[in-house]
N, CA, C and O atoms as a DFTB+ gen file, in Angstrom:
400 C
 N C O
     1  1     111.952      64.650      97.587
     2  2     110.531      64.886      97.681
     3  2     109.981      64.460      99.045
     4  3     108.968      65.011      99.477
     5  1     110.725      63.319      99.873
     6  2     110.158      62.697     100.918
     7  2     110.191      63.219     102.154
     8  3     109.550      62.916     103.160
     9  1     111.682      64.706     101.811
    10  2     111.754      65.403     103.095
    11  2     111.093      66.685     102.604
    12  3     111.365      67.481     103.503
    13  1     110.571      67.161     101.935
    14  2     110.042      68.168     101.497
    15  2     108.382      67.960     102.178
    16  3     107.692      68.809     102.743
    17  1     108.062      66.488     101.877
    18  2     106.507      65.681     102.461
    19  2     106.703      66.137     104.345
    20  3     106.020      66.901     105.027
    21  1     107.831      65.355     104.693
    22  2     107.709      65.267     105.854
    23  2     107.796      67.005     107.123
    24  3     107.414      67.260     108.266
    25  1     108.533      67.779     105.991
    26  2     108.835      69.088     106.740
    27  2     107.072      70.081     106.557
    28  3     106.558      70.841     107.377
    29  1     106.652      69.737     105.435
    30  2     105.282      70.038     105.356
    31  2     103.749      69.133     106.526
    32  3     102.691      69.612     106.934
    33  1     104.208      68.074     106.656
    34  2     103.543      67.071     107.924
    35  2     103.727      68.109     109.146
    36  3     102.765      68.634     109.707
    37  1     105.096      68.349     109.500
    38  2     105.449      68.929     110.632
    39  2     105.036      70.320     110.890
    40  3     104.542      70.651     111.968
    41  1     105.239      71.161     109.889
    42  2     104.327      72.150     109.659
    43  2     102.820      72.278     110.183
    44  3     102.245      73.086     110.911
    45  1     102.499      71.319     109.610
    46  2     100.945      71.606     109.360
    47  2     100.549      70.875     110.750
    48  3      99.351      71.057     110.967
    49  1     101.253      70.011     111.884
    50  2     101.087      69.516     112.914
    51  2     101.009      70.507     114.247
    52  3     100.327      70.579     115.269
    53  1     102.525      71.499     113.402
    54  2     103.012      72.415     114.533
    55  2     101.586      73.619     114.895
    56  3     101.167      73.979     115.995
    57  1     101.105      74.018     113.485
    58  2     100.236      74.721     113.035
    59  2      99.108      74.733     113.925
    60  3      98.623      75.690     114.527
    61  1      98.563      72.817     113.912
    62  2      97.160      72.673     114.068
    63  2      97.038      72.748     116.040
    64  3      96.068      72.967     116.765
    65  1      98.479      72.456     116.358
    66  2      98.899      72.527     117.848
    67  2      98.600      73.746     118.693
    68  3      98.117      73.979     119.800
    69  1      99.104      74.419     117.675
    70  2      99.062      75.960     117.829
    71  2      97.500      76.380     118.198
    72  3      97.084      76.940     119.212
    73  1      97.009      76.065     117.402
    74  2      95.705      76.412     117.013
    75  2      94.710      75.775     118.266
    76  3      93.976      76.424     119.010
    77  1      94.897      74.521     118.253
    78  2      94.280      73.990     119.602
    79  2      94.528      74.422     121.071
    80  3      93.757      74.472     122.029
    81  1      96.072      74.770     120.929
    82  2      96.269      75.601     122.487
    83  2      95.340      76.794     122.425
    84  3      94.711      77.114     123.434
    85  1      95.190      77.644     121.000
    86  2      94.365      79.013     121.587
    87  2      93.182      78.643     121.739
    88  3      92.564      79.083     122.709
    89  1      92.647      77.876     120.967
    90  2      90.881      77.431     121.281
    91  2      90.664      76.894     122.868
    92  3      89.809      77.263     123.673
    93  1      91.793      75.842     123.044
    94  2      91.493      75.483     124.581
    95  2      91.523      76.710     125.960
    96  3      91.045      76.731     127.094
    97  1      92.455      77.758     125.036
    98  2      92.406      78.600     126.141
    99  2      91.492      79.958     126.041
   100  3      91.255      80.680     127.010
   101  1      91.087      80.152     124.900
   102  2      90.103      81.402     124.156
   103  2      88.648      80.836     124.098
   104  3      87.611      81.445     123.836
   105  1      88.832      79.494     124.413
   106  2      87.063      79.271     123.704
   107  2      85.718      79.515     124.378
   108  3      84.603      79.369     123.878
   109  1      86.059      79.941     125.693
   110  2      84.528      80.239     126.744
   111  2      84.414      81.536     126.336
   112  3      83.256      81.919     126.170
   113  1      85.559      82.562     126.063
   114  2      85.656      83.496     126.269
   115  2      84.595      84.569     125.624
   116  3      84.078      85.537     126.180
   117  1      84.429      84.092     124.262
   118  2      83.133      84.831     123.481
   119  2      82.148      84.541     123.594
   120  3      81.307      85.091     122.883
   121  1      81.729      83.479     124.590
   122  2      80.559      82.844     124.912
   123  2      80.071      83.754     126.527
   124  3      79.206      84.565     126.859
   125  1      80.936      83.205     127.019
   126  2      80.909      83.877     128.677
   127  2      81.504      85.130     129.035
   128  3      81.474      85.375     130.241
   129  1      82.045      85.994     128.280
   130  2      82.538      87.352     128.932
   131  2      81.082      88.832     128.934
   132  3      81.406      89.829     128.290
   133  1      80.206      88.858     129.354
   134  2      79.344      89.508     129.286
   135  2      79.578      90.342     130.372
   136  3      79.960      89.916     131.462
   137  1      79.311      91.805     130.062
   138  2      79.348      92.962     130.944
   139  2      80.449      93.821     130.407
   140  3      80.881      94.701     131.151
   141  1      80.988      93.673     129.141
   142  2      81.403      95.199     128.520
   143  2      82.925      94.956     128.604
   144  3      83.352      93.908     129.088
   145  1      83.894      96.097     128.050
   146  2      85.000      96.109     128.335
   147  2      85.488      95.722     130.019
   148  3      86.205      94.821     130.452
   149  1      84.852      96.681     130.609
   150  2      85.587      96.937     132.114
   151  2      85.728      95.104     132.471
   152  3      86.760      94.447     132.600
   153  1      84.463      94.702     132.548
   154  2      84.736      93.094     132.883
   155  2      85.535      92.158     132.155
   156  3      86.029      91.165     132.690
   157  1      85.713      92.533     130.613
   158  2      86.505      91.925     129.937
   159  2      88.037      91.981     130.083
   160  3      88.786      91.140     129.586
   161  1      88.428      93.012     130.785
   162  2      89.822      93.245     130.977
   163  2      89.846      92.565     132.686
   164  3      90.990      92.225     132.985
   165  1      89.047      92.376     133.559
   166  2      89.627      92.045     134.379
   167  2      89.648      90.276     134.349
   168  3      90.370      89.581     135.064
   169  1      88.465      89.680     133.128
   170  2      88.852      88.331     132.729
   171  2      90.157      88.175     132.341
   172  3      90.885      87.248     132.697
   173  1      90.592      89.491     131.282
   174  2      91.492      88.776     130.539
   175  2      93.228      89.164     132.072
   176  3      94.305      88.577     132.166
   177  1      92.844      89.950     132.637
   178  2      93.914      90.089     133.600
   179  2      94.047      88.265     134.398
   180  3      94.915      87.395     134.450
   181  1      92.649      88.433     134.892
   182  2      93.207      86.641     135.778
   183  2      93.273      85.847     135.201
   184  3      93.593      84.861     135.864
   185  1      93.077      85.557     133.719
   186  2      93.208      84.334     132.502
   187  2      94.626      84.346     131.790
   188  3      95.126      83.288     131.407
   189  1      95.400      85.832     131.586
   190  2      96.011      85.827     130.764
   191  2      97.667      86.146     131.741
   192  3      98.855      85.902     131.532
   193  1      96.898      86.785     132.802
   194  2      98.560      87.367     133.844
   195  2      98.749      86.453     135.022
   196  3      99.836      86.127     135.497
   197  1      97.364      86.019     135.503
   198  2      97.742      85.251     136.744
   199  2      97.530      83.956     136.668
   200  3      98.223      83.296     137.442
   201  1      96.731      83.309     135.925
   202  2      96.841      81.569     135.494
   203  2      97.441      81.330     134.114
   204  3      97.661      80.134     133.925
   205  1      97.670      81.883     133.403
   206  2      98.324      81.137     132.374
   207  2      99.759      81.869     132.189
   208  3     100.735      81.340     131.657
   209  1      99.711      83.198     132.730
   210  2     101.257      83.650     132.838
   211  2     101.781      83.972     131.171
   212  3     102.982      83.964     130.900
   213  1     101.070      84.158     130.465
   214  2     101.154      84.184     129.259
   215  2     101.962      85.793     129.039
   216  3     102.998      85.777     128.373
   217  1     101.480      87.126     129.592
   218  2     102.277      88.188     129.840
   219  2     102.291      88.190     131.537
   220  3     101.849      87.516     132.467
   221  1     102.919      89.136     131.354
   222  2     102.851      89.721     132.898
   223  2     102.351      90.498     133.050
   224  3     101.801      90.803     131.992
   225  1     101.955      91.649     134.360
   226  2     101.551      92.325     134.928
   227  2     102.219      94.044     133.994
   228  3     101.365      94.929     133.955
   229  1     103.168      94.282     133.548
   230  2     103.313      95.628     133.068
   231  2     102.928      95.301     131.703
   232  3     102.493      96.351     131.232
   233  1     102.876      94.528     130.970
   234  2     102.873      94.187     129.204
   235  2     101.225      94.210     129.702
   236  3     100.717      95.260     129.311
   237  1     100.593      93.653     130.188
   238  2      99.197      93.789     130.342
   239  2      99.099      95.389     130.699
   240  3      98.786      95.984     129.668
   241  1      99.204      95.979     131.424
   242  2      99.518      97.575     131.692
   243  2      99.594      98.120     130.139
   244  3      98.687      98.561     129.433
   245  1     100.519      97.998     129.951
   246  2     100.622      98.910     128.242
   247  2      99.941      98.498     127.308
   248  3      99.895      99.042     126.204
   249  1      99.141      97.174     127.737
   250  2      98.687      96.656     126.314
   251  2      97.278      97.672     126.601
   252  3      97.018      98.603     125.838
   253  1      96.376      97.327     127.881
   254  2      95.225      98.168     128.168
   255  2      95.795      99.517     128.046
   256  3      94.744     100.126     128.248
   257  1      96.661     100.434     127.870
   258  2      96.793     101.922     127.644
   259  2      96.449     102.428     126.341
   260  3      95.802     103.423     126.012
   261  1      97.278     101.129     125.372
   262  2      97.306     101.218     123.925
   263  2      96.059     100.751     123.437
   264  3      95.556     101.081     122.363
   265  1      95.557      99.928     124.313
   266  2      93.893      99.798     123.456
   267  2      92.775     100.614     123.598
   268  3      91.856     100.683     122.782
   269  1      92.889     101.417     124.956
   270  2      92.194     102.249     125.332
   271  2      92.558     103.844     124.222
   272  3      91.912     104.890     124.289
   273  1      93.386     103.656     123.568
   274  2      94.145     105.136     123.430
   275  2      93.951     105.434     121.652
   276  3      94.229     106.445     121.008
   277  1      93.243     103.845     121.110
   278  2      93.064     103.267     119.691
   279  2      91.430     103.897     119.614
   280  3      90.849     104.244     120.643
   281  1      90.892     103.974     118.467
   282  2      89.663     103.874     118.153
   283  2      89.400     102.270     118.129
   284  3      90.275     101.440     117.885
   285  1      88.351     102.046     118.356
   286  2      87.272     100.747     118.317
   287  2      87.257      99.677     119.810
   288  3      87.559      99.974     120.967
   289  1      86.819      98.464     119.277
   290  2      86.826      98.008     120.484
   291  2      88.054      97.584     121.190
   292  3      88.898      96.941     120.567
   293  1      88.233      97.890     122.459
   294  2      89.451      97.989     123.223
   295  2      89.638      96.577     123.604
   296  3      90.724      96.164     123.197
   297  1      88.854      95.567     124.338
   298  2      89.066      94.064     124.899
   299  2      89.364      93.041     123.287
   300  3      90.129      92.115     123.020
   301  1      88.061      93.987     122.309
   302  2      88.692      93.008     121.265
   303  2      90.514      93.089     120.729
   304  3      91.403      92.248     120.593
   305  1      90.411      94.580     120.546
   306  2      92.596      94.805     120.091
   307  2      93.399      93.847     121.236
   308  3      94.410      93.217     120.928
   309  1      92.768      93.817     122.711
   310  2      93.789      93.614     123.397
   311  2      93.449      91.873     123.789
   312  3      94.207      91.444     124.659
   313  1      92.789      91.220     123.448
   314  2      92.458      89.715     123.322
   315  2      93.660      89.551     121.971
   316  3      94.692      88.881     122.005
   317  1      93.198      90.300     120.948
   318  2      93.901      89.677     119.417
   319  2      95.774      90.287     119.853
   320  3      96.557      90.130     118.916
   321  1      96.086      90.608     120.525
   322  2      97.514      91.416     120.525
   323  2      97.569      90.516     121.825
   324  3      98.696      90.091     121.572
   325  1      97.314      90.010     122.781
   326  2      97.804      89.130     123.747
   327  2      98.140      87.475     122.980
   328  3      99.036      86.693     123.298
   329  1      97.124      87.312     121.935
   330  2      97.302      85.815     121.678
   331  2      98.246      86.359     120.650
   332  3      98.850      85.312     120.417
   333  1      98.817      87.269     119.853
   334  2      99.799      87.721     119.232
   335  2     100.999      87.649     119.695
   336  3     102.003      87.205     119.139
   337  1     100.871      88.112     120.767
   338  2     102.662      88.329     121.566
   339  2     102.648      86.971     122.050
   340  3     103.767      86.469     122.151
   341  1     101.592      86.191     122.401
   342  2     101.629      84.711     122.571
   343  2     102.466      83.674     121.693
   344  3     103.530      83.081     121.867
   345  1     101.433      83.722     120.580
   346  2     102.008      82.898     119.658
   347  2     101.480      82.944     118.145
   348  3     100.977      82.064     117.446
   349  1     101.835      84.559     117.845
   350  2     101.812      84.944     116.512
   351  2     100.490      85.187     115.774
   352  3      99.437      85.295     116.402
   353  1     100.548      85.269     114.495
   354  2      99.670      85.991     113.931
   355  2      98.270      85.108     113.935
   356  3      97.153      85.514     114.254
   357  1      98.571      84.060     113.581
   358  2      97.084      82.698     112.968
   359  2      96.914      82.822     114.374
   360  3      95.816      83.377     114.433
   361  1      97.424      82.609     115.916
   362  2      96.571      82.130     116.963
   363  2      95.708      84.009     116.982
   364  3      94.511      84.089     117.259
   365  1      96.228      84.823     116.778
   366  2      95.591      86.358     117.104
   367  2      94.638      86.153     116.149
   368  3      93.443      86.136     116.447
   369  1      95.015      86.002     115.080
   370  2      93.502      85.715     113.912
   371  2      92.197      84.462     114.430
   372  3      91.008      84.606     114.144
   373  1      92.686      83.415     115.130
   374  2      91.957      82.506     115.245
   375  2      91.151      83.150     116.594
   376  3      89.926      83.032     116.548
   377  1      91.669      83.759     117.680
   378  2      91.267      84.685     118.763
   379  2      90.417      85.206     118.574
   380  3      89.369      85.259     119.216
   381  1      90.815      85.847     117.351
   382  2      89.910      87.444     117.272
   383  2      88.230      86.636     117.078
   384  3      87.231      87.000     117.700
   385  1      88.274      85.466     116.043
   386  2      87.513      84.895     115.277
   387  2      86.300      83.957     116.343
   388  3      85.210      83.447     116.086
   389  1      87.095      84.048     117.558
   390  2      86.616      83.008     118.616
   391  2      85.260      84.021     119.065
   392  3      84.049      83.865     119.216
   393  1      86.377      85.283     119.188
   394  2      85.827      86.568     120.375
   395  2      84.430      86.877     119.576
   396  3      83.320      87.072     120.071
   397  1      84.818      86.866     118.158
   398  2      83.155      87.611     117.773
   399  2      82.528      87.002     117.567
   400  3      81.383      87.363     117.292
């Protein structure tokens, strides 16, 4: 029972870690990105390709093709699918949740 306690601790540590890296790095973002898609993609280009290195320069390329190429909002798919390829589904859910 005591390693069953402790693998659930670690869990829920790894979880809340998780969670704090995307807020520290998502959290101005729904506050301060004003001026529409066009400006929102070139935030998320110097936030997401050139200081945090999180994708690179062509995965950012295809990600803006594929959001542009979707119905709805394009910066929102491609904010929630960057913190996705980041670090999975809860930080893309917690993203998305920041953005609106």
């Amino acid at each position: 029972m005591a390693l069953t306690s402790k693998m659930g601790s670690t869990t829920l540590r790894a979880t809340a870690l998780r969670a704090w890296k995307v807020l520290r790095v998502n959290w101005h973002l729904g506050v301060t990105a004003f001026g529409g898609p066009p400006v929102h993609f070139k935030i998320f280009n110097e936030k997401f390709v050139q200081k945090t290195k999180w994708i690179d320069e062509q995965v950012f390329q295809e990600l803006f093709s594929i959001s542009q190429s979707l119905s709805g909002p394009a910066s929102t798919k491609m904010l929630y699918c960057i913190n996705l390829i980041q670090d999975g589904p809860i930080s893309a859910v917690l993203s998305f949740l920041i953005w609106r």
